[in-house]
Steps between C-alpha positions, in 0.01 A plus 500: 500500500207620438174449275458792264211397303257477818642784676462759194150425388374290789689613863523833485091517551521323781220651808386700243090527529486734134272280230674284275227321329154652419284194420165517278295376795599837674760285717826698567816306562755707739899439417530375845163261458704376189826432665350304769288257241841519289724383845226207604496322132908523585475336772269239348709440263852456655275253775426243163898456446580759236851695553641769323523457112276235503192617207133513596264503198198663574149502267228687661264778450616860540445646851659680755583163630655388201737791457607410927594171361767754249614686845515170694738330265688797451553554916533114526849469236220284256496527111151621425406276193148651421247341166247602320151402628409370186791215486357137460571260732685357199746802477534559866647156573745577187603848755549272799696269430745731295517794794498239766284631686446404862168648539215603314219684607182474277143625522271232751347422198792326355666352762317151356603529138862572613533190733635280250751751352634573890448200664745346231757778532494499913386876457317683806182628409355771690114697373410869497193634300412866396342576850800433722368088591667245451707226743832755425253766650362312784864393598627870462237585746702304771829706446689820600445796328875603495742296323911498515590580113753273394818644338500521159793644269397739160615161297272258680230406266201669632188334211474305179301566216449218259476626106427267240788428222438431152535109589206517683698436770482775812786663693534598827654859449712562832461836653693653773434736766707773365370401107146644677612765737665694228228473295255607727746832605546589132166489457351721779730749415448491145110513521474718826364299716464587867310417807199679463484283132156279495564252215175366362618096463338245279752332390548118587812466765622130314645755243777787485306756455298486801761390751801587440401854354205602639508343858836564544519863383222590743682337830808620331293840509335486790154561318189297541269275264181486344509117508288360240417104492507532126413738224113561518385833337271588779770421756758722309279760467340548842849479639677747272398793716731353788820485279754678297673283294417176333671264317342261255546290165298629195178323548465702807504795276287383254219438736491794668485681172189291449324606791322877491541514865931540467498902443759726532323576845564173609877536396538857595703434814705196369885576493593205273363192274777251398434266249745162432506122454378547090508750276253793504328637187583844397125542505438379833764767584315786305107404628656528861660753468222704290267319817680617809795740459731261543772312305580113580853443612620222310817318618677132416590180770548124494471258763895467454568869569176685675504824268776621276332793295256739590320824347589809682298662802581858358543532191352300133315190531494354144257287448657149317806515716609385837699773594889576615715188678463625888777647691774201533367250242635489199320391197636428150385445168690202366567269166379170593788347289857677601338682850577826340346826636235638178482858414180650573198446320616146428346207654685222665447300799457734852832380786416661892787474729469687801419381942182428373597211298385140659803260582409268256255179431469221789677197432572611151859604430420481125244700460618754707851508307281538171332776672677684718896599347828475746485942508139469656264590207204316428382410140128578601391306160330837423546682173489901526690789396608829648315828267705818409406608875606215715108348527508118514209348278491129509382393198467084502639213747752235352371247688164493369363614896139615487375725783132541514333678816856525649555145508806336299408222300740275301351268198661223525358359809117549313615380191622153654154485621372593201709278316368217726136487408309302260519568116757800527838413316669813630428883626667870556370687775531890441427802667279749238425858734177546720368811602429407862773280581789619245524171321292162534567137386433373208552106431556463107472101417583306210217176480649132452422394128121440513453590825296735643560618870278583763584841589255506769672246663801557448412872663378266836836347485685835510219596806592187671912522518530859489485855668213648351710744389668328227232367390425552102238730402477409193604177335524482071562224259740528236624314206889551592693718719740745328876386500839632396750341308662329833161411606405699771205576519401911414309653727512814407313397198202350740504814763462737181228223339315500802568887602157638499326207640400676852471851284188650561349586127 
């Protein structure tokens, strides 16, 4: 038996001294250099009691050390839970205790704040910050730089992704070795990737996007990185020269259009710039494209399922669309009522099925039979429809999901809170569109009768038990939220009231 995952992207460099990671302090990390670091934390690891299976949650800063923790668990037969930096300690005991996690590792700085949460759930805390130090580090430093991989089959479960649910309660979507290794193969094939690829990367590696597509395309490629702590203009920018490809969410886009010093010089050698996570505006398309010569690649992916749908390499990219389902997924457009397949140019709710789909929801055989049918397809809770030349456009979300900078946001876990605070009798939270980040929050509350809330503190509340990410950028007051006859609640009728809010005039 062996361990496909680690020896397809990982192994297979093994000894070599090529670059893998070019870092903004002029630092170069070698594939080799990277295997080694990856092989210690393995051995680290296994040392603290953790076996094969077992999950090990991990919130810390992007670095090349970070991403070894991705290799190590991989190599090591561990389920690579990785969160959002942003996560209160609130939230992250929530992911703890339902992963059951043996391990976390956290940033130094928040090895205090956690104690409670793990000492109370017998949990093995180890610390790594954004320069490599850390006690994980320090004990690494004792261990051999070679490490036997552990035997893995293409059904093991290789990571989990937690995405909210319109409960406000999170699930841990399962994925497998072979759910990413297919993925990653479609994909380098589909957008030409190769080893002498440079992908500019400023993505976050918590999320899809920057993992399991562009980290694992590149090893899958045998290309290199421009490895970017985060998006900083100046960063991107000076960088840019060194790469040929770059993948990003919209507000990268947007910012770079705002800054005189991105020319179609600067671009002139780029092969590719792939856009995803939200929807990009037809004239963010056109102003790059008028800018540099080049034309965005859209394409379509969920934490469930990696990427379904993607614009072509040759060929049309039409801007408002997300492309053709990729070789061996199939996607289908779908009447939410009977499961009936729609003609084209009718909308209905989009169904993936294909190796890329996740095995389900941990520990939640209910949800996952809601979601995912007995003939494999999953109900992705989007709403699209196929045009008169087999483009996707997804044109709304079912569930009410707002995704603003990349980051999917559900309302019901900020309207509880919202709900919660002094003088407000009840709230909607919407998503109305934003030019930088696609969409942004908006908390619409109805007062108690003669009350008048504090929306300045009730903004500190959001701060204080949420990412900042779904925090509300704008909070209004209204006499009554819009209903239908049932009593639901319309929000249509708010996110077309409240459209133009972020507009500039």
């Amino acid at each position: 038996m062996t361990n496909p995952l680690y020896e397809d992207l990982f192994g297979k460099h093994a000894g070599r001294e090529t670059p893998f990671l070019y870092l903004v302090d002029g630092k170069t990390w070698t594939h080799a250099a990277f295997l080694a670091e990856a092989a210690r934390y393995a051995h680290v690891l296994i040392q603290a009691g953790l076996a094969p299976g077992d999950r090990v949650a991990v919130q810390i800063e992007k670095s090349p050390n970070a991403l070894a923790l991705y290799a190590a668990c991989v190599q090591a037969g561990l389920v690579f839970l990785p969160l959002n930096t942003a996560y209160t300690v609130e939230e992250l005991s929530y992911f703890l205790d339902n992963s059951g996690a043996r391990t976390v590792i956290c940033d130094p700085t928040q090895e205090t704040a956690l104690a409670p949460v793990t000492a109370a759930k017998d949990i093995c805390v180890f610390t790594l910050d954004a320069t490599g130090e850390g006690n994980l580090a320090k004990e690494a430093r004792t261990k051999p730089d070679t490490y036997e991989t552990v035997p893995r089959t293409s059904d093991d479960l290789a990571a989990f992704l937690y995405t909210s649910g319109t409960t406000g309660r999170s699930k841990g979507a399962m994925l497998t070795q072979s759910n990413l290794l297919s993925n990653a193969k479609t994909l380098v094939d589909y957008w030409r990737f190769t080893d002498k690829d440079v992908l500019l990367h400023a993505l976050p590696i918590f999320h899809t996007h920057g993992l399991f597509v562009g980290t694992n395309i590149t090893l899958l490629a045998g290309g290199a990185m421009a490895f970017l702590p985060k998006f900083q203009l100046d960063d991107v920018i000076a960088m840019m020269p060194r790469a040929t490809s770059m993948m990003g969410v919209p507000t990268f886009y947007t910012r770079l259009l705002d800054d005189e010093r991105f020319t179609k010089e600067l671009a002139a050698h780029m092969r590719l710039f792939i856009s995803g996570s939200a929807p990009l505006l037809p004239e963010t398309h056109a102003k790059f494209e008028a800018r540099t010569g080049h034309r965005i690649l859209e394409r379509y992916g969920m934490t469930e399922t990696n990427m379904n749908t993607s614009n072509p390499y040759d060929g049309e990219r039409r801007a408002g669309t997300v492309g053709f389902p990729l070789p061996g997924v199939e996607v289908k457009v779908t009447d939410p009522d009977t499961g009936e397949s729609l003609p084209e140019d009718t909308v209905g709710q989009i169904e993936v099925r294909g190796p890329n789909v996740f095995q389900g929801y941990w520990q939640m055989p209910e949800k996952t039979g809601a979601e995912l049918r007995a003939d494999g397809f999953f109900i992705t809770g989007d709403l699209g429809k196929f045009d008169k030349k087999g483009y996707l456009h997804i044109v709304g979300r079912n569930k009410d999901l707002i995704i603003s900078g990349g980051y999917n946001i559900y309302p019901k876990e900020i309207e509880l809170l919202l709900d919660a605070q002094a003088g407000v009798l009840e709230s909607a939270v919407i998503g109305v569109p934003h030019a930088d980040f696609g969409e942004t929050v908006v908390g619409v509350i109805v007062p108690e009768p003669k009350a008048k809330p504090d929306l300045e503190a009730i903004s500190e509340a959001a701060k204080t038990s949420l990412a900042r990410f779904k925090h509300p950028r704008e909070l209004v007051l209204v006499d009554a939220l819009p209903r239908n006859a049932m009593g639901k609640v319309q929000k249509n009728i708010l996110r077309e009231q409240f459209k133009d809010l972020f507009v500039p005039a």
